[in-house]
C-alpha positions in Angstrom: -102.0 -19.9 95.2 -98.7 -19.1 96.0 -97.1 -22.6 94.8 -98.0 -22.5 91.1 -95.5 -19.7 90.1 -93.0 -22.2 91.6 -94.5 -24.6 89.2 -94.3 -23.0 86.4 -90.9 -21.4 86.8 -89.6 -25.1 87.2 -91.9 -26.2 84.4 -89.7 -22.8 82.0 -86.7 -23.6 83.4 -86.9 -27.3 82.5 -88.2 -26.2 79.2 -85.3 -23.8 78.3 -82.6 -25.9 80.0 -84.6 -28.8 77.2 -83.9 -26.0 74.5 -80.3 -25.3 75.3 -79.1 -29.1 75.0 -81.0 -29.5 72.1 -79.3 -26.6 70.2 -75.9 -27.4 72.3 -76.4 -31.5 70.7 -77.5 -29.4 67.3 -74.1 -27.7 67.0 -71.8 -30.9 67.9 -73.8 -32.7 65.2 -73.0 -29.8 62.6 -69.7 -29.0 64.3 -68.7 -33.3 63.5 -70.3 -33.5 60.4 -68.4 -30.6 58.9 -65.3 -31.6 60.1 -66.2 -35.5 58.4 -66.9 -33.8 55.2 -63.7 -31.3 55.4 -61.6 -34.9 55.6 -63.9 -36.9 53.2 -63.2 -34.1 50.9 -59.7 -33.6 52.0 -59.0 -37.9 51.4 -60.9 -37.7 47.9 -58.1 -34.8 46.8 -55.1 -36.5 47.6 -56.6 -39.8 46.4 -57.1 -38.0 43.1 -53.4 -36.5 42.9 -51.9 -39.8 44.3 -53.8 -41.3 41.2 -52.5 -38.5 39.3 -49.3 -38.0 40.5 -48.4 -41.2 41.9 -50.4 -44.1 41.0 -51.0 -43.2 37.3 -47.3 -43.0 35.8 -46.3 -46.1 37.9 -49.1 -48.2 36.4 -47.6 -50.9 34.5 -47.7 -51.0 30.3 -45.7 -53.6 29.8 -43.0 -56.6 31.6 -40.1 -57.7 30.4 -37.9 -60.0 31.6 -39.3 -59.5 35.4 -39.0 -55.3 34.4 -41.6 -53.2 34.6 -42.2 -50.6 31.7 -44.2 -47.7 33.2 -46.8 -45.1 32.3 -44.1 -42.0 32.5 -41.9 -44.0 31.0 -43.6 -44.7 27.4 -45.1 -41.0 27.3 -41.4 -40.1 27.8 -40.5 -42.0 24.8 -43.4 -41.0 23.1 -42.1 -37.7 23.1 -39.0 -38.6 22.1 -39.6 -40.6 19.4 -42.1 -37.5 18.2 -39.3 -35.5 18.4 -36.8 -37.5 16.2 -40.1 -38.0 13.5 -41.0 -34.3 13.7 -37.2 -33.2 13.4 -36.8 -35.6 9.8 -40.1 -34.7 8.5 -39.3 -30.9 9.0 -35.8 -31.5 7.9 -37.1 -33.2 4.3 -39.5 -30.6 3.7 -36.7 -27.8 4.0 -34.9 -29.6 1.8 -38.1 -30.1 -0.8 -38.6 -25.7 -0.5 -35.0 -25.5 -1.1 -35.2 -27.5 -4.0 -38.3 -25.9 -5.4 -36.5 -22.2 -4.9 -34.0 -23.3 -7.2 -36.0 -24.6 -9.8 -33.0 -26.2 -11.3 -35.0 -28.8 -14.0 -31.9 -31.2 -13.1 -33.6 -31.7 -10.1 -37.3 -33.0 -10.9 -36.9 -36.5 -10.8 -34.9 -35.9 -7.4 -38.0 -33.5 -6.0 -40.6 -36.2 -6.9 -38.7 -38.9 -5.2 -38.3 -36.5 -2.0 -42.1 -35.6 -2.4 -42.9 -39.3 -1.8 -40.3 -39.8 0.6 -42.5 -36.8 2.7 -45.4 -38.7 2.2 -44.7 -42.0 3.3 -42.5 -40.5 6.5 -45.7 -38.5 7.2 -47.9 -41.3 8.0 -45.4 -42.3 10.9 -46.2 -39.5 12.9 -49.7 -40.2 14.6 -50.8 -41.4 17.5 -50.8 -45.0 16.5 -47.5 -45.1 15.0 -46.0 -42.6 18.2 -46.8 -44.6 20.6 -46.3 -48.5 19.5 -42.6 -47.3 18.1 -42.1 -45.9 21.7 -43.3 -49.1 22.9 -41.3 -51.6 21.1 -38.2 -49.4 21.8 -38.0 -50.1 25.2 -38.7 -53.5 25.2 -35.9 -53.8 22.6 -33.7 -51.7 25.6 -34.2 -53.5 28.0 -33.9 -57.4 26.0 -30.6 -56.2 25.0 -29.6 -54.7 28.5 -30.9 -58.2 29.9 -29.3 -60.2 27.0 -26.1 -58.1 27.3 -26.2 -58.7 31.3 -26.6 -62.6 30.7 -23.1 -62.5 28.3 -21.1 -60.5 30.8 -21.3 -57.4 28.4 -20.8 -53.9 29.3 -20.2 -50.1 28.3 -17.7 -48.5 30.7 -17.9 -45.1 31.6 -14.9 -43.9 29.5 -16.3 -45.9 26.6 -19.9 -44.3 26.9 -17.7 -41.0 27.6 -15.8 -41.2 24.1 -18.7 -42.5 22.1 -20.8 -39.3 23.3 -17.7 -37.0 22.8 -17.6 -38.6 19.6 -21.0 -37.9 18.2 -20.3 -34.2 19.1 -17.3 -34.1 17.1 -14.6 -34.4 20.5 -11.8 -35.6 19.4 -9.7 -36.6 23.0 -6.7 -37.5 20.5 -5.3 -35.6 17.7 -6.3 -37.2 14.3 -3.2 -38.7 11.7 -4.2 -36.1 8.7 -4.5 -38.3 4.9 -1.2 -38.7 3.9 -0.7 -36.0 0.6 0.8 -36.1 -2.4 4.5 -35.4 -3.1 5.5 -35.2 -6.3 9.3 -36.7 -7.4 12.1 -34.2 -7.4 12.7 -32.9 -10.8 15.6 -34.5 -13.3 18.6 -32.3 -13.7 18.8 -30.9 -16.8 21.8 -32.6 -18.5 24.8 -29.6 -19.9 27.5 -31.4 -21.5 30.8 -29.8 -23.0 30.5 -28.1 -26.6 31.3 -30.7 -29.1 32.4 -30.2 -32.5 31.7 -31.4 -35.5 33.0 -33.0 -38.3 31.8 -29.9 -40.2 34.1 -28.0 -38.2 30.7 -26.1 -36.3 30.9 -25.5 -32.9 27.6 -26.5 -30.8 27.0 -24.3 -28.2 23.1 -25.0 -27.7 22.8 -27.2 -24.3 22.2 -30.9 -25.0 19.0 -31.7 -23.0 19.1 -35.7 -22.7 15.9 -35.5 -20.1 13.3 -33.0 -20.1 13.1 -30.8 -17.1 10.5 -32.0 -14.7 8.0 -29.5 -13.9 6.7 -29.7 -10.3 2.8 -30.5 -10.3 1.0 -28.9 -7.2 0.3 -31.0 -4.2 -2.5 -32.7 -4.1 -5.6 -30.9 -1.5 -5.9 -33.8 1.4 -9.2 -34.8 2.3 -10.9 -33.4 5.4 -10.3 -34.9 8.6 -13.0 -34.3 11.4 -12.0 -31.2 13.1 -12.4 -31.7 17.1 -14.6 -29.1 19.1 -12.8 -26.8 22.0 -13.7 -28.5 25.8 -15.8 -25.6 25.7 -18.0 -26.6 22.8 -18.0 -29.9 24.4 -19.8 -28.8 27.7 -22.0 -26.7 25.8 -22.9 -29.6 23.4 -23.3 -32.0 26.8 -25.6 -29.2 28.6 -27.7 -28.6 25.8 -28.3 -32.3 25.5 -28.8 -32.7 28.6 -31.9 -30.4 28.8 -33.7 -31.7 25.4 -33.8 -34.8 27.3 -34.6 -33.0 31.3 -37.6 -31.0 28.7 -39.1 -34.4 27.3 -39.5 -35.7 31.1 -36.4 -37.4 31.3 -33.2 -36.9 34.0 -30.9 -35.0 33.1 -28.5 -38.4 32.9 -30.7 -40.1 30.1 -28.2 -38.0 27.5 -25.6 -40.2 28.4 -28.2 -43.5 28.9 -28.3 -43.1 24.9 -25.1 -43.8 24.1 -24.7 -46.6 27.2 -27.7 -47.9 25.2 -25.9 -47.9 21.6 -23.1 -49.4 22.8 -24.6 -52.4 24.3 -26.7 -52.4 21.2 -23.7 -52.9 19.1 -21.5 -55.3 21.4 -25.0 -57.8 21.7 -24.8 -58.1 17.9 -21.9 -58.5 17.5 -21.6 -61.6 19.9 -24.8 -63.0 18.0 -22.4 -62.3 14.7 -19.3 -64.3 16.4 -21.6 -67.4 17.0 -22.6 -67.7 13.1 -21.4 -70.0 11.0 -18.9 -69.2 8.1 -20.3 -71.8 5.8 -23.6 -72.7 4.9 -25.6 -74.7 2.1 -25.1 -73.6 -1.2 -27.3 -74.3 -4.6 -26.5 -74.2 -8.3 -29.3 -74.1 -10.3 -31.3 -73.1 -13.2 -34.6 -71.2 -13.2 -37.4 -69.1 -14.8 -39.8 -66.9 -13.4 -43.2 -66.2 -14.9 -45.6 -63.5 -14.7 -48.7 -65.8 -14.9 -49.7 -68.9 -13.3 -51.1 -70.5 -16.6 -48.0 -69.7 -18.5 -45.9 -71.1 -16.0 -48.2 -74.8 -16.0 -48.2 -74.7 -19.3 -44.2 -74.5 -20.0 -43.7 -76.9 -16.5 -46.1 -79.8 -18.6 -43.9 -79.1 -21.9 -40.7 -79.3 -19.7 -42.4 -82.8 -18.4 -43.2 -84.3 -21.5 -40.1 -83.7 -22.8 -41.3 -80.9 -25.7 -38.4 -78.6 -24.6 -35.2 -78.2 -22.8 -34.8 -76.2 -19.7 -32.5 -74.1 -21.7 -34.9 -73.4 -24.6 -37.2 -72.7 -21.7 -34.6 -69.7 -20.6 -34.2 -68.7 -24.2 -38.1 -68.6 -24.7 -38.7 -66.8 -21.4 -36.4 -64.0 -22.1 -37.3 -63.1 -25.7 -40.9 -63.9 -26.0 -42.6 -60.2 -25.2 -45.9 -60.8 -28.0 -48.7 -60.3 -26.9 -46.4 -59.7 -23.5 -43.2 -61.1 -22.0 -43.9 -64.7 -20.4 -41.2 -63.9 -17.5 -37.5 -64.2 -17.2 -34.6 -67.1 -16.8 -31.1 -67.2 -16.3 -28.7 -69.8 -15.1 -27.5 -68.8 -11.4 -24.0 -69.8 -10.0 -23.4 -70.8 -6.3 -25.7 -69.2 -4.1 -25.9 -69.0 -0.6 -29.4 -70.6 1.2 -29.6 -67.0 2.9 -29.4 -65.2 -0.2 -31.8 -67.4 -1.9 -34.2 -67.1 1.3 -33.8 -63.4 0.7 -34.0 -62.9 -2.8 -36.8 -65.7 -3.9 -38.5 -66.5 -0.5 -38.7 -70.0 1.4 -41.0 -71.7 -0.5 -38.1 -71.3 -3.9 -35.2 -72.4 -1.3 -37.2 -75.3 0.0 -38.0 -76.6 -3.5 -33.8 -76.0 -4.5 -33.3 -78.3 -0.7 -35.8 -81.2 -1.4 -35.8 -81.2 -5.1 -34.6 -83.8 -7.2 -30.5 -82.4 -8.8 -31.4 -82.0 -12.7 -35.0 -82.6 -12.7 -37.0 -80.0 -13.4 -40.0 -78.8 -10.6 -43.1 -78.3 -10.4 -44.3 -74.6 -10.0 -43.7 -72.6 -7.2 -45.4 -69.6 -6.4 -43.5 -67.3 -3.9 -45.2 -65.3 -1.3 -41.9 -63.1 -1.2 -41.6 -61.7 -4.5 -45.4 -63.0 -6.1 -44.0 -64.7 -8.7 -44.0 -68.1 -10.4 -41.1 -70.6 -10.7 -39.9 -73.3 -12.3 -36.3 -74.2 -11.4 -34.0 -77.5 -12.2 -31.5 -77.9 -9.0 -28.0 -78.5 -10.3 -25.6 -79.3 -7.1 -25.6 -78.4 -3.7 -22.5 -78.2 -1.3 -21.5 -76.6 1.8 -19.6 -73.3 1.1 -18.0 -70.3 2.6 -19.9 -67.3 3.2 -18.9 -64.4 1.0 -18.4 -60.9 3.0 -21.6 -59.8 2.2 -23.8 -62.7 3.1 -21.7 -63.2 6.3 -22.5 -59.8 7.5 -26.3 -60.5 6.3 -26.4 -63.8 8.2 -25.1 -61.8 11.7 -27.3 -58.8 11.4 -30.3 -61.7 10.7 -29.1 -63.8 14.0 -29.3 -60.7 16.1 -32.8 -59.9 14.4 -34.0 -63.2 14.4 -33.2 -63.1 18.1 -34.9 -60.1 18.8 -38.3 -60.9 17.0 -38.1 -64.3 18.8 -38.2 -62.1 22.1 -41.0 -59.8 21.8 -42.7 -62.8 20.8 -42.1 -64.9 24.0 -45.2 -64.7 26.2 -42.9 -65.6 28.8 -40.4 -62.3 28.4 -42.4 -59.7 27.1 -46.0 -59.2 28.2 -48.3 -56.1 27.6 -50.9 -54.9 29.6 -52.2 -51.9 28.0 -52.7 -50.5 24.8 -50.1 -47.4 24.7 -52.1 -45.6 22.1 -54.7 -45.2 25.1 -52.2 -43.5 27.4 -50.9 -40.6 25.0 -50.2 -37.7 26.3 -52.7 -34.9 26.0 -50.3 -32.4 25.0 -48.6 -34.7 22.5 -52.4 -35.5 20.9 -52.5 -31.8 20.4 -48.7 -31.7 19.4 -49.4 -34.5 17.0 -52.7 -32.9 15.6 -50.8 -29.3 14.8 -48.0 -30.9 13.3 -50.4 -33.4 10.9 -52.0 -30.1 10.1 -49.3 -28.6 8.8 -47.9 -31.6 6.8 -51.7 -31.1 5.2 -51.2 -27.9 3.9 -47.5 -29.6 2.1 -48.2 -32.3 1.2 -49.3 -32.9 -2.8 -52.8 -34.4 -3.4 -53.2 -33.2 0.2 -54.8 -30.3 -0.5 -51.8 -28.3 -0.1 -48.2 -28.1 -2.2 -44.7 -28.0 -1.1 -44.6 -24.0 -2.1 -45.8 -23.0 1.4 -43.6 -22.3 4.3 -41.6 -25.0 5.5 -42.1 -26.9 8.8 -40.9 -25.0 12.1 -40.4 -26.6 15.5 
């Protein structure tokens, strides 16, 4: 009898020993589980704010060249080039109240043509538009930094320095004033001795031989540019140095700017040395019609000999009943890229490979919509005039540039930038088309309301 309390202590202190490791195993489990969750939840944050912060504006938009455009880097410029769209908009409309205020009736062709000016400027600032101009400016930077770099071309410091000053109004050396103008000194008046005459009279009255010259005022010289103080200067720099630091940029993208212009300028202007001063010209007559039936039907008369190319001119110009037919005239030497520019290829290819004083068939020219019939007279290599030399540079450095962008091989995008717009500039964008609603005529709104703020 005596052995079954030993038992059955041994049998409860087995059991509670049992109870204790379960509930000792129980808090290790919850103890190890709570700590896995605290770092699963801990590894999920900073996964989401290296996404955030690190991954996300280092993903890549666009290459070119081997150079990476980034995420921060086009919502930068997006903001930037809101900023420069927002401050011309704003700028016009001031300029429309103003106008309006005046109600000077002078002015109402001028209003109108601002009014649509507003209007066609205010569908550049959206989303769309923000963010592919933002786009295509920095590949244009960096094309011209890598173009610029391939040439041996560079901005020095003190060049950047003095554009930057110059833009401000800093003048580092004192400007030569517009010369003025100085009248001639006068004539002397001319006093000879009394003489007498054969009447016996004495003249005494002065003998004026040369009209005393009266002195005309100075002329006013024109304005020069009046330099800011150093002071002005730093407070000019500082400023511009925060817009930039306030649209995400460092502080040394203000000076970037100008390194950028420069560059800008010095890359065309080595695609300008490299063009030719002479080129193909044409002589030639021509008519252009309004209608493709007229112009068939005057190109068969021209071909069956009915009339002469220059009755055709004559007819073209003073036919107007029931409506005018078109127009004709007889054009000197012109330049292949002016007659590119003003009648389009298909009119310069037909004044290339056309037969000299036979008239041509009709040509219809995507460029200006219109219908020709022209009769090539001679062609020659000629010099460029100053005009169409400093067309033909700007187009080399253009042509260049479009060439660029389009080469697979240098410029490749990867995302859509209207997708990565900045929240804040959607709602920037969204206040801003608001207001341009409530200005804009046949918007819902008139110019009379308050004009746009930043």
């Amino acid at each position: 009898m005596a052995k079954k309390p030993i038992l059955s202590q041994r049998v409860l202190e087995q059991h509670t020993h049992t109870r204790f490791e379960r509930e000792r195993r129980t808090r290790q489990f919850v103890i190890i589980g709570s700590i896995v969750v605290t770092v699963v939840v801990i590894l999920l944050i900073a996964a989401a704010v290296l996404q955030v912060l690190v991954f996300e504006p280092n993903r890549v938009v666009a290459t070119v060249g081997g150079q990476d455009i980034t995420v921060s880097q086009l919502q930068s410029r997006m903001k930037l080039e809101y900023a420069d769209a927002e401050y011309s908009v704003s700028s016009l409309a001031n300029q429309i109240q103003q106008m309006q205020q005046s109600q000077d009736a002078n002015q109402a062709f001028l209003l109108q043509f601002y009014q649509q000016q507003l209007q066609q400027m205010a569908t550049q600032v959206t989303e769309d538009q923000i963010s592919t101009k933002a786009l295509d400016a920095l590949e244009t930077e960096l094309l011209v930094g890598q173009e610029a770099k391939r040439r041996n071309i560079a901005a020095s410091s003190d060049e950047v320095a003095q554009e930057m000053e110059k833009s401000i109004g800093y003048y580092r050396v004192t400007l030569t004033p517009y010369p003025t103008y100085t009248p001639a000194p006068p004539q002397p008046t001319l006093t000879p001795a009394p003489l007498t005459a054969s009447l016996g009279v004495t003249l005494t009255t002065p003998i004026t031989s040369f009209a005393t010259a009266t002195p005309e005022p100075t002329a006013t010289p024109r304005l020069q540019p009046t330099s800011v103080t150093n002071a002005e200067l730093d407070q000019a720099r500082q400023r511009g140095e925060q817009f930039y630091s306030n649209l995400g940029y460092p502080s040394t993208q203000f000076t970037h700017i100008y390194e950028a212009s420069l560059l800008t300028q010095k890359v065309q202007a080595a695609f300008g040395e490299e063009v030719p001063t002479q080129t193909q010209h044409y002589r030639y007559d021509y008519v252009r019609f309004n209608t493709v039936e007229t112009a068939t039907l005057y190109a068969q008369m021209l071909a069956e000999g009915k009339i002469t190319f220059q009755e055709l001119i004559t007819a073209a110009n003073t036919i107007t009943q029931p409506a005018p037919i078109g127009l004709g005239s007889q054009q000197d030497w012109m330049s292949k890229i002016s007659v590119e520019g003003q009648f389009g290829n298909e009119v310069l290819a037909a004044l290339e490979g056309g037969a000299l004083n036979a008239p041509s068939a009709v040509i219809t020219s995507q460029l200006t919509g219109g219908y020709y019939v022209l009769l090539p007279l001679e062609r020659a290599i000629r010099e460029l005039d100053s005009s169409d030399l400093s067309q033909a540079k700007s187009k080399a450095y253009s042509d260049w540039l479009a060439a660029s962008k389009a080469d697979l091989t240098k410029v490749q995008s990867k995302i859509d930038p209207i997708t990565i717009v900045p929240t804040d500039l959607k709602k920037t964008i969204a206040n801003f088309q608001a207001q341009l609603n409530n200005i804009l005529p046949g918007a819902g709104g008139t110019t009379d309301t308050v004009p746009l703020t930043q």
